[in-house]
C-alpha positions in Angstrom: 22.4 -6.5 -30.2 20.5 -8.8 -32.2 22.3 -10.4 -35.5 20.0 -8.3 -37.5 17.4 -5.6 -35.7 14.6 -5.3 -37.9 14.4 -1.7 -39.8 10.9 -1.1 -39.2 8.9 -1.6 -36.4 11.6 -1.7 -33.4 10.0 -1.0 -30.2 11.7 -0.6 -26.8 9.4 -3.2 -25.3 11.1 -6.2 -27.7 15.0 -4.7 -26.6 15.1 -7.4 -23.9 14.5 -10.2 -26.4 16.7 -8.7 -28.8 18.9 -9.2 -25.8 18.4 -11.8 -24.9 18.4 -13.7 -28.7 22.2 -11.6 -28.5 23.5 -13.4 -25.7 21.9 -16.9 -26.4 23.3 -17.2 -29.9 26.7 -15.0 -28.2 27.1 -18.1 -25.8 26.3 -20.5 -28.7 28.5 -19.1 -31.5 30.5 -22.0 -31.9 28.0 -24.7 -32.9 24.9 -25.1 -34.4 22.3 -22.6 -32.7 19.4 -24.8 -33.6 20.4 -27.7 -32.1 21.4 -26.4 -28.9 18.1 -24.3 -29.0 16.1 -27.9 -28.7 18.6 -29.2 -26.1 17.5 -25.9 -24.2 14.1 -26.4 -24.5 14.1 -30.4 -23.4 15.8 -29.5 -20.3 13.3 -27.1 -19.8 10.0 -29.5 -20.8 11.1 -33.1 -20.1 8.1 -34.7 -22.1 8.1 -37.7 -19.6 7.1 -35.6 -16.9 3.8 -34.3 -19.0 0.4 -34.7 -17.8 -1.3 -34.2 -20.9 -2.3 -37.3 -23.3 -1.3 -37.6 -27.2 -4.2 -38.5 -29.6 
């Protein structure tokens, strides 16, 4: 599943992340994870469309 499960604490509630952290690095394998990770994320939360104000 994961790149590296951890070997202590593994519960069956965190399998689906595990799963899901397989498959998004799986579909990502051929560049840079982190950088796709923030392209993700800024499709998801387009900062122009925030209603909250920056001190």
């Amino acid at each position: 599943m994961k790149a590296h499960l951890p070997t202590h604490g593994r519960r069956k509630y965190h399998y689906s992340s595990y799963l899901a952290e397989f498959l998004y690095r799986y579909t990502h394998k051929d560049g840079d994870i982190f950088s796709e990770f923030v392209k993700d994320v800024a499709k998801l939360y387009d900062p122009s469309n925030s209603t909250e104000e920056v001190c």
